[in-house]
C-alpha positions in Angstrom: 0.0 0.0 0.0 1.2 3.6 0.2 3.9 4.2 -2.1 6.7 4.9 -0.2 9.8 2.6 -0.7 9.6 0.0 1.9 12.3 -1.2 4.5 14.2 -4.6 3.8 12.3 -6.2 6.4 14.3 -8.7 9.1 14.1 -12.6 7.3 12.5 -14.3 10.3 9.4 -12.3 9.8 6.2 -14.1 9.2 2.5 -12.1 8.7 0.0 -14.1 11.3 -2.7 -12.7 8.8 -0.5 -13.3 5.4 -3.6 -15.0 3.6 -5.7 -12.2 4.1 -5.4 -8.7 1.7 -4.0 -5.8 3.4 -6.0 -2.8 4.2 -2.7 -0.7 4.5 1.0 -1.8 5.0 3.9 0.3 5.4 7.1 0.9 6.8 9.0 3.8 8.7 12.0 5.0 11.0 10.5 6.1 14.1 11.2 7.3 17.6 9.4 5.3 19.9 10.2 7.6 22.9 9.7 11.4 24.6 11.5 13.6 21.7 11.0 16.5 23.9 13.8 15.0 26.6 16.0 14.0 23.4 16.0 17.6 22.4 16.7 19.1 26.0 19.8 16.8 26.4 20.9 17.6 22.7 20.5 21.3 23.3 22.6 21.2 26.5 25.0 18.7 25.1 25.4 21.4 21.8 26.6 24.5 24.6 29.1 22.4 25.8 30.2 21.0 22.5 30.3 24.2 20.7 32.1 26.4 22.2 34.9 23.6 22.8 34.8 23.0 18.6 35.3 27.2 18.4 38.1 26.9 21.0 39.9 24.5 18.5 39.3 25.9 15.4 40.2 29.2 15.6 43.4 30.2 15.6 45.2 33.5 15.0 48.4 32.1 13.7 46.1 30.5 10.4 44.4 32.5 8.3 40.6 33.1 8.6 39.7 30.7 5.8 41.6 27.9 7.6 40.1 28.3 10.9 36.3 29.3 9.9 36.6 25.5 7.1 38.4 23.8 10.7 35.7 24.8 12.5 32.4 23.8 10.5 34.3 20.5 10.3 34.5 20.4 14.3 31.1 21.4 14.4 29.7 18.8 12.3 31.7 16.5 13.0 30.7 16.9 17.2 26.9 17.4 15.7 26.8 13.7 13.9 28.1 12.3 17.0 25.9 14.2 19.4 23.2 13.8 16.8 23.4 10.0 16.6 23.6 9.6 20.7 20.4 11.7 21.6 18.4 10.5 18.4 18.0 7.1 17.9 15.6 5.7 15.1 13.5 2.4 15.7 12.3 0.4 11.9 8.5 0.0 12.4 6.7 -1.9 9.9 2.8 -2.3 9.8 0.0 -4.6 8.1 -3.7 -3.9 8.5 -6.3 -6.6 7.9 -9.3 -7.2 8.5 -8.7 -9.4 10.9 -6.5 -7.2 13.2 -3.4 -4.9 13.5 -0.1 -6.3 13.1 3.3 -5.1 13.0 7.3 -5.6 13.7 10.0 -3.6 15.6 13.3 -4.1 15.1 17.1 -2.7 15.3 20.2 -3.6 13.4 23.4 -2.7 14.3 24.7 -0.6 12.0 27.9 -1.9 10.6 28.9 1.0 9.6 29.3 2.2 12.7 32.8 0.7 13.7 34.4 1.5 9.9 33.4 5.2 11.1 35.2 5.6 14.3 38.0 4.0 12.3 38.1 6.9 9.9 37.0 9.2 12.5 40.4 8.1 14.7 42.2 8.8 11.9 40.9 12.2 11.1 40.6 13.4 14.5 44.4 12.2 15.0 45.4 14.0 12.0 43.5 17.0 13.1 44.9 17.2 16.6 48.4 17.0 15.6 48.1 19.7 13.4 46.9 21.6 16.5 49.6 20.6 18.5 52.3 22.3 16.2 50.7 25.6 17.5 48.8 24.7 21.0 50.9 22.4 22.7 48.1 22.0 25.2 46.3 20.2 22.8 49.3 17.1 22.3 46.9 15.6 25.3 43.8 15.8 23.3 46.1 14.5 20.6 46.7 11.0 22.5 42.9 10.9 24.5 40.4 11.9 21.5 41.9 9.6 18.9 42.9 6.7 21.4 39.5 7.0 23.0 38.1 6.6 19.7 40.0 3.9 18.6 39.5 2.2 21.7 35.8 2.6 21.3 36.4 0.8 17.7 38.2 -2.1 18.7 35.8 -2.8 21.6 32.8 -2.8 19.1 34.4 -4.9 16.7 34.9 -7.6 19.4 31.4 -7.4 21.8 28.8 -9.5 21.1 27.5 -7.7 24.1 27.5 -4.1 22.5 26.1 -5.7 19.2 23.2 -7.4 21.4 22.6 -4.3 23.2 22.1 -2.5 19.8 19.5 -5.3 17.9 16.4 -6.0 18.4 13.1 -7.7 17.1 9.5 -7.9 18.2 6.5 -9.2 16.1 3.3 -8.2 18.2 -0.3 -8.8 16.7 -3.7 -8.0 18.4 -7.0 -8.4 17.3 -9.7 -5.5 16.5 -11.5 -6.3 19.1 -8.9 -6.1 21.4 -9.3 -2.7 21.4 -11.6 -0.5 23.4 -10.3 3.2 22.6 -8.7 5.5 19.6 -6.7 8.1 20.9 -5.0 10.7 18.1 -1.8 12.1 18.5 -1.4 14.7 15.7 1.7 16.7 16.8 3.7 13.5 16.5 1.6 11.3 13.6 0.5 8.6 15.9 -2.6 6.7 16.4 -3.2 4.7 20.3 -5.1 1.9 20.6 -6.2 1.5 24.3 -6.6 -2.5 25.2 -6.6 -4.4 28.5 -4.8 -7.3 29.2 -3.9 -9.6 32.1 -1.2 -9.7 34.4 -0.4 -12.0 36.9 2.5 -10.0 38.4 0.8 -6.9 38.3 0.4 -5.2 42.2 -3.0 -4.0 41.7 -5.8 -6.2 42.8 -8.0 -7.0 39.6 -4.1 -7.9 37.9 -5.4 -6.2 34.6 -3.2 -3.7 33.1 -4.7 -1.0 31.0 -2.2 0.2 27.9 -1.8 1.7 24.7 -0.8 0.3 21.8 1.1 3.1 19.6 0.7 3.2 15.9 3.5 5.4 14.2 2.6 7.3 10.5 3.5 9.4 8.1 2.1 12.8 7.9 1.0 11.8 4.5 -1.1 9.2 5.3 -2.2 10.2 8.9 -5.7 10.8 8.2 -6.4 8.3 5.7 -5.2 6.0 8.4 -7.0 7.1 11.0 -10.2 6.9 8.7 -8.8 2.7 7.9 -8.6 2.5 11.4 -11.7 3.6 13.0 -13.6 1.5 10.2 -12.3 -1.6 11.6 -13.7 -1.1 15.2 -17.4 -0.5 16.6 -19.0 2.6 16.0 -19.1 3.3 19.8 -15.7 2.9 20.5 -14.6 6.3 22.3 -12.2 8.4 20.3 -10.3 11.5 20.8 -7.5 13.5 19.9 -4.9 14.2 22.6 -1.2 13.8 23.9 -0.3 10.3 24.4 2.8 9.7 27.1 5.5 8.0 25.7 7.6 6.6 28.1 10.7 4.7 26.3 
């Protein structure tokens, strides 16, 4: 459906409801989690990054061409890094039937992550030598920022930990009638479906757990999904458009 390229989608999946035509299907990067804290701790982790890329890149004894191209390289390159911490994408991928909502979440460590830091290790190395020549203060950023790096490299290459840590996969499918509530989240293209479901281990008396199942889109097909949605379930099921917590 929608005609978006698709992600590659992880081998072991397997549609439940495979027989049956899809009412939609699609496939996204999303962030499954408060983007509101993500940008606080990026904004406070770009005034400390910053100002220490200026402090680096300028430089009276090089002319101003040299240090204004040193620093926009700084910059970026702190950015990506800073970037890639605080902002994390999750692969979503969706399929509607009529007989219920299924969909997979999954992660895959990016392999081109350690060949990165290797050329990043290098760079940074080559950079901070440079420096060195005119701040000698700087030799111990010359020995730290590249080692770290390349320590950082080496260690990724051989965890199976840190590649565990970064891949995951979850196939979850619920029924329509499962569902008891539609709650619209416009500011952030999501859709929750409120269900109920038991739990043993849960402290409260009655052991069932109320929760929402979120539903991430594209702006582009928001309301045409919502209208898919709302089709599938009774006409008395409560809807309304609010903020829905996210908690991850």
């Amino acid at each position: 459906m929608f005609t978006r390229k698709p992600l590659a989608l992880p081998p072991q999946l397997q549609w439940q409801f495979k027989d049956e035509p899809a009412l939609a299907e699609w496939s996204l990067k999303a962030r499954p989690y408060n983007s509101d804290i993500a940008n606080g701790i990026f904004a406070a982790l770009f005034f400390i990054v910053m100002p220490f890329a200026a402090w680096l890149g300028f430089d009276t004894a090089k002319t101003l061409l040299s240090q204004v191209l040193l620093t926009i390289f700084l910059w970026a390159l702190f950015l990506s890094v800073v970037l890639s911490m605080t902002h994390q994408k999750t692969k979503f991928a969706y399929r509607l039937t009529a007989s219920g909502l299924e969909f997979c979440e999954w992660k895959a460590f990016p392999e081109w992550l350690p060949t990165l830091l290797k050329w990043l290790a290098v760079i940074t190395g080559v950079v901070m030598l440079m420096l060195v020549v005119v701040h000698p203060a700087a030799l111990i950023g010359a020995i730290a920022g590249p080692g770290l790096i390349g320590l950082m490299y080496l260690r990724m290459g051989t965890s199976s930990q840190f590649r565990k840590m970064h891949e995951s996969y979850h196939h979850i499918v619920h029924c329509w009638d499962e569902f008891n509530k539609v709650t619209v989240f416009r500011r952030r293209s999501i859709i929750g479906l409120s269900f109920t479901y038991y739990n043993p281990q849960a402290e409260i008396e009655d052991k069932m757990v109320r929760s929402t199942r979120k539903i991430y889109c594209r702006k582009a097909h928001y309301n045409e999904l919502i209208k898919i949605t709302r089709a599938q379930l009774p006409e008395s099921t409560p809807y309304e458009e609010a903020y829905i917590q996210i908690y991850a």
